[in-house]
Backbone of each chain as ProteinMPNN parsed JSONL, in Angstrom:
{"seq_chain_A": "XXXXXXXXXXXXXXXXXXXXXXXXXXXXXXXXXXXXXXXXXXXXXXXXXXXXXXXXXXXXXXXXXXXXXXXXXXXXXXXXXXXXXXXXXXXXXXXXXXXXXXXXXXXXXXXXXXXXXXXXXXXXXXXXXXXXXXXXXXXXXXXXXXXXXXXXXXXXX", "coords_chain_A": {"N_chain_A": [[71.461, -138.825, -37.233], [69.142, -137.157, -37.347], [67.148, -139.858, -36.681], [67.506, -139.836, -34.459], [66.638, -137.558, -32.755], [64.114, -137.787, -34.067], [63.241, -140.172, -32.14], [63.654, -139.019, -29.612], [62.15, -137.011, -29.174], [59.912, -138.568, -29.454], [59.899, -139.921, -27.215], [60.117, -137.876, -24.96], [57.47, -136.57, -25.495], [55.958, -138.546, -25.206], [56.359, -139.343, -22.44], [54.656, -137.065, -21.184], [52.351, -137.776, -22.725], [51.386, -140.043, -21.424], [51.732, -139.902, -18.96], [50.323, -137.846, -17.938], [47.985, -139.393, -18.656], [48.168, -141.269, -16.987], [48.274, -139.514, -14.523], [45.254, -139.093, -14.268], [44.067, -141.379, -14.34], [45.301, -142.795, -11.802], [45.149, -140.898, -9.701], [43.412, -138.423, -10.341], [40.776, -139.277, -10.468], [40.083, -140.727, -7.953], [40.837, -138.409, -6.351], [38.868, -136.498, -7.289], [36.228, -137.713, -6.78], [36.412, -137.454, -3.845], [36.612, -134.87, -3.91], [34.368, -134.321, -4.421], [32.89, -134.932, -2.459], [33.217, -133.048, -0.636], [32.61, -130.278, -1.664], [34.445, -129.439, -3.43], [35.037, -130.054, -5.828], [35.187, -128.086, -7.758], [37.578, -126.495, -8.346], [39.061, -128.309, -9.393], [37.771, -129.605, -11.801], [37.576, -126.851, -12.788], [39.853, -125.584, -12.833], [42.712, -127.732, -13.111], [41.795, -129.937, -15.358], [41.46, -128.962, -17.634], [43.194, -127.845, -18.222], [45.649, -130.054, -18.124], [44.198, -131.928, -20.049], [44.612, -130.504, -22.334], [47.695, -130.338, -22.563], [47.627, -132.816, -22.553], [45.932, -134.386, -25.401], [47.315, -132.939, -27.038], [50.037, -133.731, -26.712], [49.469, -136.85, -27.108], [49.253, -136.483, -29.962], [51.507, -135.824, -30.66], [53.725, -137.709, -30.035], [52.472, -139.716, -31.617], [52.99, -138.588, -33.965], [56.264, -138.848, -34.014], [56.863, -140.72, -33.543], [55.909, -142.015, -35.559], [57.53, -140.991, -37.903], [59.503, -141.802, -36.851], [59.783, -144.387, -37.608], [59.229, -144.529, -40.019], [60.464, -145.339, -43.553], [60.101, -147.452, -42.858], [57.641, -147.581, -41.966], [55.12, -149.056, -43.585], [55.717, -151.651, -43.074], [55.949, -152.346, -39.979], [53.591, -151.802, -39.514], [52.344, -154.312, -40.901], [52.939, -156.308, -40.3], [55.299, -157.005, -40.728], [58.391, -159.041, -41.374], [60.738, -159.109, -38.715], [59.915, -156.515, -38.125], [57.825, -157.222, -36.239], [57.549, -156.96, -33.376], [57.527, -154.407, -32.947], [55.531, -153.319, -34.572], [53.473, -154.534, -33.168], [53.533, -152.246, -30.873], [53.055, -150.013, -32.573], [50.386, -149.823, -33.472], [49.363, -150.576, -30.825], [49.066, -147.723, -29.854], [48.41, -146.257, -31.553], [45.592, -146.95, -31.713], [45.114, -145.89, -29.404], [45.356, -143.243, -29.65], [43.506, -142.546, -31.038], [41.53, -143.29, -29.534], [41.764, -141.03, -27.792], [41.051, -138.522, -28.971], [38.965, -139.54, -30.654], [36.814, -140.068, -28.532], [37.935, -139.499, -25.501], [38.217, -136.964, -25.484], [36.176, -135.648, -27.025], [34.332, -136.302, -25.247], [34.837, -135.411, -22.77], [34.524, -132.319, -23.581], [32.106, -132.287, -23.216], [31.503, -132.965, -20.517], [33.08, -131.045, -19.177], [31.517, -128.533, -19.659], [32.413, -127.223, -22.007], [31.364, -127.791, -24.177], [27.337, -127.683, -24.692], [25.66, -129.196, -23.026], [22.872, -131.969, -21.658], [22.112, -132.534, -18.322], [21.604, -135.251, -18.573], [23.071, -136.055, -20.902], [25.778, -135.295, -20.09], [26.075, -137.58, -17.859], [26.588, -139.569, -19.3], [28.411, -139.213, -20.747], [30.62, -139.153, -18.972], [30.634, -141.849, -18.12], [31.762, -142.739, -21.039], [33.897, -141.278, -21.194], [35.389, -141.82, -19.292], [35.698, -144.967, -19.518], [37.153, -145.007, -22.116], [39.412, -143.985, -21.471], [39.898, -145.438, -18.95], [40.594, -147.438, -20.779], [42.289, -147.171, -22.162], [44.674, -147.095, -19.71], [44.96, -149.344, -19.452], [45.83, -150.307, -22.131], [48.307, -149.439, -22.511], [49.961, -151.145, -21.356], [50.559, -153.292, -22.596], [51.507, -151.786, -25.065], [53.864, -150.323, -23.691], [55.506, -151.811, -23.246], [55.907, -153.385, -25.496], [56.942, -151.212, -27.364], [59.617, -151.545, -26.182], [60.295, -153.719, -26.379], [60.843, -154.13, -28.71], [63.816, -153.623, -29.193], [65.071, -154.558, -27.175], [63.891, -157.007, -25.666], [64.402, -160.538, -26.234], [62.163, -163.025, -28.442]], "CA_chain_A": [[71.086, -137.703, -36.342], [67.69, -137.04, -37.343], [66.579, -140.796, -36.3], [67.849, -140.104, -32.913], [66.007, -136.97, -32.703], [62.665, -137.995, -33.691], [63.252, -140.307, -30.927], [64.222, -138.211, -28.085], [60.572, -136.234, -29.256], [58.931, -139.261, -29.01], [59.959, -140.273, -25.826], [59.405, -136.605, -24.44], [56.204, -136.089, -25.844], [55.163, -139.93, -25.071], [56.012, -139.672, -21.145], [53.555, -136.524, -21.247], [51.273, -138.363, -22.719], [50.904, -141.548, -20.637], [52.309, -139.44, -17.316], [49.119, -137.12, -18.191], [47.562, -140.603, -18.949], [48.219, -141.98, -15.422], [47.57, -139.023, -13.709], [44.045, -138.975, -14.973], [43.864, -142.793, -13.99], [45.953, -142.978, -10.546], [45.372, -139.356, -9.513], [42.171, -137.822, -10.678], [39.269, -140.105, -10.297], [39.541, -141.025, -6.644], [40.393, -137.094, -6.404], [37.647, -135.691, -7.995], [35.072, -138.034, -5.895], [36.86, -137.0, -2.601], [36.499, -133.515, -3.729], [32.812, -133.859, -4.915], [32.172, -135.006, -1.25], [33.824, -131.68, 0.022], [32.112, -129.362, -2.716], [35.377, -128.854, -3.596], [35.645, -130.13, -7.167], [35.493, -126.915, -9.259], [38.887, -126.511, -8.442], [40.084, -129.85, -10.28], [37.117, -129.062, -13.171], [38.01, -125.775, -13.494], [41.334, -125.227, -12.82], [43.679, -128.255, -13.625], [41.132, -130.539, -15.888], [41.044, -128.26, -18.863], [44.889, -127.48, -18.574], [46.129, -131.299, -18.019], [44.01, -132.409, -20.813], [44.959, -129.768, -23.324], [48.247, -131.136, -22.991], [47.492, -134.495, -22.95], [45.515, -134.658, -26.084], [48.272, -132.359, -28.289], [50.897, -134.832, -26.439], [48.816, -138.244, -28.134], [49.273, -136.237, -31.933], [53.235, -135.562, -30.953], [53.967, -138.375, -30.039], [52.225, -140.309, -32.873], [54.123, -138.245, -35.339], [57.623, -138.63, -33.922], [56.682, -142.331, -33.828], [56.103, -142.695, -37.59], [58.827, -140.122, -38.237], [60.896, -142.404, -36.795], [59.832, -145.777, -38.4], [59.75, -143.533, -41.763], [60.374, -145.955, -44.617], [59.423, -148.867, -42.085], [56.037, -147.788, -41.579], [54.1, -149.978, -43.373], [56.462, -152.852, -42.541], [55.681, -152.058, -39.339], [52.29, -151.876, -39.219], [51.794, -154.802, -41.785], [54.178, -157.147, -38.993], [56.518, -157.814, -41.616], [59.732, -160.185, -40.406], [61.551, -157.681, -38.164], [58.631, -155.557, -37.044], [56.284, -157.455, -35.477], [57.025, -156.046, -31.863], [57.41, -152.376, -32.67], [54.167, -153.069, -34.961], [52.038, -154.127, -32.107], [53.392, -151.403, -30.009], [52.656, -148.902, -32.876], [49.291, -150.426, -33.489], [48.558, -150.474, -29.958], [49.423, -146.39, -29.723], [47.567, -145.49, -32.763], [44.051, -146.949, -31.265], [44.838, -144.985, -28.207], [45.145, -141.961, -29.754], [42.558, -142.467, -31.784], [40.937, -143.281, -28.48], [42.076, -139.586, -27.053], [40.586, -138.101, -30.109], [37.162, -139.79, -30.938], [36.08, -140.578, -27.44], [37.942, -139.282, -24.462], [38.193, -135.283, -25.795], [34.825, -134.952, -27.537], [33.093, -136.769, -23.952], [35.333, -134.16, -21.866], [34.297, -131.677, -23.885], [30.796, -132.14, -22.689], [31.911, -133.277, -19.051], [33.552, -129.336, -18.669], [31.055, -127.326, -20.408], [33.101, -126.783, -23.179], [30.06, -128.168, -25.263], [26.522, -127.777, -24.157], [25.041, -130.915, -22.852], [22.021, -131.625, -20.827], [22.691, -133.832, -17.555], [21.424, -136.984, -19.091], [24.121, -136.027, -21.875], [26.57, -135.113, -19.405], [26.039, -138.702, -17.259], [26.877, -140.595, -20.342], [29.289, -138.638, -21.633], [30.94, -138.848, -17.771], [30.939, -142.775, -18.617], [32.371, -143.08, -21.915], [35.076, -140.516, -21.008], [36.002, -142.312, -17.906], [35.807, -146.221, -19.851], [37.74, -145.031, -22.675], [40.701, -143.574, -20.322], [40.752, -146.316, -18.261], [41.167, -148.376, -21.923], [44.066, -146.46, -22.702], [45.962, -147.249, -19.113], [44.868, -151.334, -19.793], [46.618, -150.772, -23.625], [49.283, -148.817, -22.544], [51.174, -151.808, -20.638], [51.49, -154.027, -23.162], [51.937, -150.671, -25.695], [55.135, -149.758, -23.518], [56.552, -153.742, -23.088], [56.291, -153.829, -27.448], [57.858, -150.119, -27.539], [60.753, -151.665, -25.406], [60.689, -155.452, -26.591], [61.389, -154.039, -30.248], [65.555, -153.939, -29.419], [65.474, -155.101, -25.725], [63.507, -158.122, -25.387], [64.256, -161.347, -27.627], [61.437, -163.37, -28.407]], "C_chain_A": [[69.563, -137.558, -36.243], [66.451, -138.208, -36.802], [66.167, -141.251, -34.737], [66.886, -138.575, -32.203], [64.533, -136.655, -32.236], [62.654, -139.283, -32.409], [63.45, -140.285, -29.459], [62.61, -137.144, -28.522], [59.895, -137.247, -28.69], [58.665, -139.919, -27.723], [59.525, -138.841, -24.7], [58.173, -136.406, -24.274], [55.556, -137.43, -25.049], [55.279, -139.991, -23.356], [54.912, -138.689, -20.831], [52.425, -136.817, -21.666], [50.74, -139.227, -21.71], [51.298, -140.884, -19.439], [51.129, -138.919, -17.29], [47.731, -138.583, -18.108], [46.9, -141.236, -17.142], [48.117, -141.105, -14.038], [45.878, -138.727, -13.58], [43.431, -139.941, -13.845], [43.562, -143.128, -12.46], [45.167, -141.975, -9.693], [43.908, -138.863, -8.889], [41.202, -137.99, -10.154], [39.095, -140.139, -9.11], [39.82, -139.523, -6.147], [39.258, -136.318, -6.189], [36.169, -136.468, -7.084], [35.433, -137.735, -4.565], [36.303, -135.554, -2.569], [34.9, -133.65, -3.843], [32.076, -133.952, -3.534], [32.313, -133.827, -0.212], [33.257, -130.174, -0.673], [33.235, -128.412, -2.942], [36.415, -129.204, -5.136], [35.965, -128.842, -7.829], [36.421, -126.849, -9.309], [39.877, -127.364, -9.365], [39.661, -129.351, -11.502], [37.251, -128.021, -13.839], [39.005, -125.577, -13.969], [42.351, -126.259, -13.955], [42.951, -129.069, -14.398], [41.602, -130.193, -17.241], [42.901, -128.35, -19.306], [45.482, -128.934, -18.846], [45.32, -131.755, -19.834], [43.965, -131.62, -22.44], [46.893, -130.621, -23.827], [48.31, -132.984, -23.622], [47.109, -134.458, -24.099], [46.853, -134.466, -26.989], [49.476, -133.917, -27.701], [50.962, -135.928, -27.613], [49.494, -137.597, -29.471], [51.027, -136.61, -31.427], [54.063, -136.62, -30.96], [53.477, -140.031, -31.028], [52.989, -140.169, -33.97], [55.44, -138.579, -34.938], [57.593, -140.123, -34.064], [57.025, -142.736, -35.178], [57.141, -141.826, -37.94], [59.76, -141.195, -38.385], [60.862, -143.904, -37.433], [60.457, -145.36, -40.134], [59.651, -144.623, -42.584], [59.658, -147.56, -44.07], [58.01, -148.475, -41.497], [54.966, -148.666, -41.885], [54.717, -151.591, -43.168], [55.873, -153.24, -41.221], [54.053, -152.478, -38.605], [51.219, -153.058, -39.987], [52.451, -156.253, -40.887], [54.637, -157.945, -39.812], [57.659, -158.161, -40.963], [60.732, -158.544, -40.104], [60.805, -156.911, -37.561], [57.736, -155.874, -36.712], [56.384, -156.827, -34.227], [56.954, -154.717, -32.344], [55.801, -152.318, -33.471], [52.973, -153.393, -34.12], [51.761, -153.15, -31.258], [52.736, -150.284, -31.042], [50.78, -148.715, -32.937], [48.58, -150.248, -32.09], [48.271, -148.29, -29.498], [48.666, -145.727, -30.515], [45.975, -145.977, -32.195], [44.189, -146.336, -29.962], [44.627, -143.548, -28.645], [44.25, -141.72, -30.435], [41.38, -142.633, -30.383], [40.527, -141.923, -27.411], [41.25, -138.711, -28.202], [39.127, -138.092, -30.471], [36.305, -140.002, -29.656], [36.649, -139.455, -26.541], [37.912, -137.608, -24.524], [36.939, -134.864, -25.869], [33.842, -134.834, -26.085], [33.543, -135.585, -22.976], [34.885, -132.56, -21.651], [32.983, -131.008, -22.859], [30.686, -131.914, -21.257], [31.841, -131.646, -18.357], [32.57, -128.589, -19.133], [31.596, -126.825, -21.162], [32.163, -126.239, -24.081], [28.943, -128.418, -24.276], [26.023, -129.286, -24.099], [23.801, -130.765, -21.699], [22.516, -132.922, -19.517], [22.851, -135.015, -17.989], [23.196, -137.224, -20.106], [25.571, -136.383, -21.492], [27.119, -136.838, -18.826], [27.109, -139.712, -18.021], [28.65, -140.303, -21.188], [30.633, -138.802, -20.244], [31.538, -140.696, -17.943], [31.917, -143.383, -19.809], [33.501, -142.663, -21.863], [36.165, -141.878, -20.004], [36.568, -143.692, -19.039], [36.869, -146.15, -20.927], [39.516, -144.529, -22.323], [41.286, -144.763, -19.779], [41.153, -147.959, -19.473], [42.187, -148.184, -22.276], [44.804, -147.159, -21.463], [46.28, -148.806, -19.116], [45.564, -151.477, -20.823], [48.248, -150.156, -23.298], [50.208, -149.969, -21.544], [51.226, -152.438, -21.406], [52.175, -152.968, -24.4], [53.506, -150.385, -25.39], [55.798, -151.289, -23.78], [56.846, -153.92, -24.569], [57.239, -152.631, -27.728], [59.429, -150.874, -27.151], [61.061, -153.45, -25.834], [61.596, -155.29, -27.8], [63.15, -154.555, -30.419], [65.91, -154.372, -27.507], [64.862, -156.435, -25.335], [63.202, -159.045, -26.399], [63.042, -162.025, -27.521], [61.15, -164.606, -29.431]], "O_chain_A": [[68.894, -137.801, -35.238], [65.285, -137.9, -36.552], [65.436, -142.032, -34.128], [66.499, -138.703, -31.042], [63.947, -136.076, -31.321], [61.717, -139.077, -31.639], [63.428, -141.104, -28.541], [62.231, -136.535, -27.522], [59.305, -137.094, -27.62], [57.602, -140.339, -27.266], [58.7, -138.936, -23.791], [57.671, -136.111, -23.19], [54.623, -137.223, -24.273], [54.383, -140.633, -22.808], [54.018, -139.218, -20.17], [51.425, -136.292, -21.175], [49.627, -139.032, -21.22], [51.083, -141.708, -18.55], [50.475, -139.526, -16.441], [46.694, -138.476, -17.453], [45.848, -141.46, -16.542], [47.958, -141.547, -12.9], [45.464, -138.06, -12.632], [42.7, -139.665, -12.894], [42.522, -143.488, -11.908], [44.439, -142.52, -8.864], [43.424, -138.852, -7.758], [40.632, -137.171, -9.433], [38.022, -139.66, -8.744], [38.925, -139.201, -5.366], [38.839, -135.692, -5.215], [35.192, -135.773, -6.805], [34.396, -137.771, -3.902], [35.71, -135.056, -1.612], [34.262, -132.853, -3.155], [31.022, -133.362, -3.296], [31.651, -133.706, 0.819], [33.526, -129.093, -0.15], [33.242, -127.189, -2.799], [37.566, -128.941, -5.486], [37.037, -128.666, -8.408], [36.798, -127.118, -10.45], [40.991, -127.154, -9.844], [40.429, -128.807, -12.296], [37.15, -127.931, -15.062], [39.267, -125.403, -15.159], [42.698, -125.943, -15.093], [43.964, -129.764, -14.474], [42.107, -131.058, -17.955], [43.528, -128.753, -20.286], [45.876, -129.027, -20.009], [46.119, -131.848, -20.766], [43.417, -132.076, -23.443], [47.23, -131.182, -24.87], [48.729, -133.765, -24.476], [48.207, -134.494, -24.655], [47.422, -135.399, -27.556], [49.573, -134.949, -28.365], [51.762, -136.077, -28.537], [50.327, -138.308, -30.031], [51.626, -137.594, -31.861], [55.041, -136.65, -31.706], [54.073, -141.108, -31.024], [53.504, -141.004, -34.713], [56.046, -138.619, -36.009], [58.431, -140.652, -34.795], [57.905, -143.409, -35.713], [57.866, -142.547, -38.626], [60.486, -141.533, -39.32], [61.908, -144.489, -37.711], [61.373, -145.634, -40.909], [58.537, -145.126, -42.439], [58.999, -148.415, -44.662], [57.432, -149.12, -40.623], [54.11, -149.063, -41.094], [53.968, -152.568, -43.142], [55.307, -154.331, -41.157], [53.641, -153.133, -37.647], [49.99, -153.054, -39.932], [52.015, -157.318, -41.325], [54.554, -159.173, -39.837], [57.937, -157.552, -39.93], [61.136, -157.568, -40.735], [61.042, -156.603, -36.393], [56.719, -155.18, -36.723], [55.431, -156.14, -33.862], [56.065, -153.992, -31.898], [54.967, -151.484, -33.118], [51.861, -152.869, -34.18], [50.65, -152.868, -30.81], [51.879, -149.571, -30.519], [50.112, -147.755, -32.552], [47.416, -149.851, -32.049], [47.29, -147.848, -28.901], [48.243, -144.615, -30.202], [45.131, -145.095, -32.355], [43.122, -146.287, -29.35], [43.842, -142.785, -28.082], [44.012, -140.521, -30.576], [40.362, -141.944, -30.437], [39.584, -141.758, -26.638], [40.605, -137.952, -27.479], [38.336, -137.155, -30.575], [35.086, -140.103, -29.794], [36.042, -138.388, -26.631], [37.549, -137.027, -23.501], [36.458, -133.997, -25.14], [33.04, -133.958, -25.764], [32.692, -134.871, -22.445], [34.815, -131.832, -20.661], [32.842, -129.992, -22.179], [30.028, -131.008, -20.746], [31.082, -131.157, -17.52], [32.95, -127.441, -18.899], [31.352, -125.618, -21.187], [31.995, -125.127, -24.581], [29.137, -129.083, -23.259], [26.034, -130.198, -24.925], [23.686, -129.771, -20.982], [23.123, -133.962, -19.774], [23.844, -135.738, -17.906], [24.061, -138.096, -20.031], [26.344, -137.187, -22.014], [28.193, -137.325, -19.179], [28.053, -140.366, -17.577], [29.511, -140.919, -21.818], [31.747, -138.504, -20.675], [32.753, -140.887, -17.897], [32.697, -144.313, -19.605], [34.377, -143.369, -22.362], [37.228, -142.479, -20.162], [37.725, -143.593, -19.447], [37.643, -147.108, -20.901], [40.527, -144.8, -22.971], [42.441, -145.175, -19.88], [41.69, -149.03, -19.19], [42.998, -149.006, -22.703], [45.675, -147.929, -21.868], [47.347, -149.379, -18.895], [46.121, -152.57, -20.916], [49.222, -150.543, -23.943], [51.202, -149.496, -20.994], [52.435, -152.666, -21.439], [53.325, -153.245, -24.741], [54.335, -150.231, -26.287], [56.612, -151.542, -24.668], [57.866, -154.508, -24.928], [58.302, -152.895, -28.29], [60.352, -150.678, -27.942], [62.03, -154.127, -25.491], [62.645, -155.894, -28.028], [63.663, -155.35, -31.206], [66.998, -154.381, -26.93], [65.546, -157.019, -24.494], [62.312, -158.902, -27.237], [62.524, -161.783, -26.431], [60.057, -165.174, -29.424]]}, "seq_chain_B": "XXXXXXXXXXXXXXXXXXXXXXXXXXXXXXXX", "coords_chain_B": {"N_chain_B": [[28.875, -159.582, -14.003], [31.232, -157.747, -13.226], [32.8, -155.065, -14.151], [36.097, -154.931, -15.1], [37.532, -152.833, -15.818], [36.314, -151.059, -14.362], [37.743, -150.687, -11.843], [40.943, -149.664, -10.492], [42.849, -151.149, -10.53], [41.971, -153.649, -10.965], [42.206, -152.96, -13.727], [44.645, -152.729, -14.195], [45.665, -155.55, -13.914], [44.526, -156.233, -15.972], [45.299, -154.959, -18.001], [48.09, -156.58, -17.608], [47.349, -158.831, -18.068], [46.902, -159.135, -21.01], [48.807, -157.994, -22.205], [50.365, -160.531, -21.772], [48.988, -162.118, -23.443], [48.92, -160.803, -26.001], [52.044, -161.123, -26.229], [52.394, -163.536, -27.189], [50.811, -163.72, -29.31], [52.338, -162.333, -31.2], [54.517, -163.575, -30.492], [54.055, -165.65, -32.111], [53.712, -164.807, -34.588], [56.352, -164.141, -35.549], [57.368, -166.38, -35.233], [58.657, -168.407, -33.447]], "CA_chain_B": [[30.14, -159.573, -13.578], [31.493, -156.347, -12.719], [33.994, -154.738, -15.424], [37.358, -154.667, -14.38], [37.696, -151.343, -15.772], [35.7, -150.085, -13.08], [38.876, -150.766, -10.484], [42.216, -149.098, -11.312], [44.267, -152.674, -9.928], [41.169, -154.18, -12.332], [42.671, -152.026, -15.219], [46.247, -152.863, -14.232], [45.533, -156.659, -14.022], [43.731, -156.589, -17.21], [46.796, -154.801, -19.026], [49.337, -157.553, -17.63], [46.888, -160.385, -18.877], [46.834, -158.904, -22.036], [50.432, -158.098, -22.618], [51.085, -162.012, -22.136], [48.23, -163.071, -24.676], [49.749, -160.195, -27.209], [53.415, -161.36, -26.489], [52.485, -165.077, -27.556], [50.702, -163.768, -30.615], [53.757, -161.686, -32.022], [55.299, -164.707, -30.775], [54.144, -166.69, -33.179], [53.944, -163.923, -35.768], [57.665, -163.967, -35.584], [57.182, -167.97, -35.613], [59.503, -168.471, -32.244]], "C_chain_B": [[30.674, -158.271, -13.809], [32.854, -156.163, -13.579], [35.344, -154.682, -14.659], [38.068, -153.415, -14.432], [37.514, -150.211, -14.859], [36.653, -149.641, -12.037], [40.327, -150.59, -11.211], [43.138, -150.616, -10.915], [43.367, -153.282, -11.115], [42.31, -153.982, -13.656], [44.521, -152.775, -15.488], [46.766, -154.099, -14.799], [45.225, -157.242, -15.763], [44.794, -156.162, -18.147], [48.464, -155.733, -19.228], [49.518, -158.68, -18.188], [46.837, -160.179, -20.553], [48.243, -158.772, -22.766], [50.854, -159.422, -22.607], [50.349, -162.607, -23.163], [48.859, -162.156, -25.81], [50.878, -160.691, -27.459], [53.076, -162.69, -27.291], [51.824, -164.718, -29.035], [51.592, -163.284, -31.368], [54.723, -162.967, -32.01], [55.626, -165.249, -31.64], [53.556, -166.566, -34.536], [55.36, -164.154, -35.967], [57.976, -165.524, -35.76], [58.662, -168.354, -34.45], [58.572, -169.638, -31.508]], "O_chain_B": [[30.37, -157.78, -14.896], [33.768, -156.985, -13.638], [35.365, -154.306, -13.487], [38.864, -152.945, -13.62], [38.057, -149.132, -14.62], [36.557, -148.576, -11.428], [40.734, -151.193, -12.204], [44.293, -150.709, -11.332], [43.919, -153.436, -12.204], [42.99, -154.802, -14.274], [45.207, -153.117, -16.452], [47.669, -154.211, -15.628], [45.578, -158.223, -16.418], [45.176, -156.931, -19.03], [49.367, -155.749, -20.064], [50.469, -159.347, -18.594], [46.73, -161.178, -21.265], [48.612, -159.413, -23.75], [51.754, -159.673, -23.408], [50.853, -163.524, -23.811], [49.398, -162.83, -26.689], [51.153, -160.873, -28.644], [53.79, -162.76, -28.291], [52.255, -165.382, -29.978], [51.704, -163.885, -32.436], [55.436, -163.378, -32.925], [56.744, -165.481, -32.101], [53.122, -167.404, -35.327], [55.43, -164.53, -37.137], [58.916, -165.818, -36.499], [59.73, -168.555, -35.027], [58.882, -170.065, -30.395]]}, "name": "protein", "num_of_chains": 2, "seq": "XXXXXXXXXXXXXXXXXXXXXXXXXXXXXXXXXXXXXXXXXXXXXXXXXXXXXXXXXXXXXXXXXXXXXXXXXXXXXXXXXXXXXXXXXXXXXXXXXXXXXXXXXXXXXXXXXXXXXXXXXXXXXXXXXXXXXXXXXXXXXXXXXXXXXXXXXXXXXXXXXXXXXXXXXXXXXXXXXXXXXXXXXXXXX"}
């Protein structure tokens, strides 16, 4: 019961992540420069920016934990690509430097981006860069991320 | 040479080429 659980979280939590992920990606970006030509960003920056990426971030943790929840005694099997878990260990592997990616990079730079955290333009610029590069690293890890999630008991190899 | 990151099909491309060089290393982690 409980195995099936933490993976009905992790799949929940994990399409909010990467759906949040790919609206960011798909969505956002060519968005947000449409609007900037209309002086009609604040709306995105204000409004849905702050909200979208509140979930998104908590998402990344929830779906990390329901992950290892669910490996549980196979975690460091897992993550060590002992016989039997080498696919689910590259997918976990690839999931854990994303969120570590959502975490050390794409939150703190956002931070700055929104005025969360004071920044001076120059700050801002850079911080406008790293945000962006480390995002669009996540939607480049996140295809082979899902193909190892799904190879683990669906694709032989 | 211009990042591929820069272009969301870039990004896409770059995640499909990568998923086949990962699959072949698990590959032959798994010794297949």
């Amino acid at each position: 019961m409980l195995p099936g659980i933490y993976r009905w979280i992790h799949i929940l939590a994990g399409v909010m992540w990467i759906g949040l992920l790919y609206y960011f990606n798909f969505v956002q970006v060519a968005a947000l420069k449409a609007a900037q030509a209309d002086s009609s960003a604040a709306g995105i920056t204000k409004h849905v920016a702050p909200r979208a990426l509140l979930f998104f971030r908590w998402a990344a943790v929830a779906t990390w934990l329901a992950g290892a929840a669910l490996l549980g005694a196979n975690f460091v099997p897992a993550f060590t690509f002992q016989a039997g878990w080498e696919k689910i260990g590259m997918g976990a592997w690839l999931g854990t430097i994303m969120l570590i990616n959502v975490w050390a990079l794409i939150w703190p730079n956002q931070k700055r981006i929104l005025g969360i955290v004071q920044a001076s333009d120059a700050e801002k610029n850079k911080a406008r860069r790293v945000a962006f590069l480390a995002s669009r690293t996540n939607t480049m890890l996140s295809i082979p991320m899902l193909f190892f999630m799904v190879a683990q008991s669906h694709i032989g190899m | 040479m211009k990042n591929p990151l820069d272009s969301l099909w870039g990004t896409v491309i770059a995640g499909l080429i990568l998923t086949v060089i990962l699959y072949y290393i698990v590959k032959s982690l798994i010794g297949g």
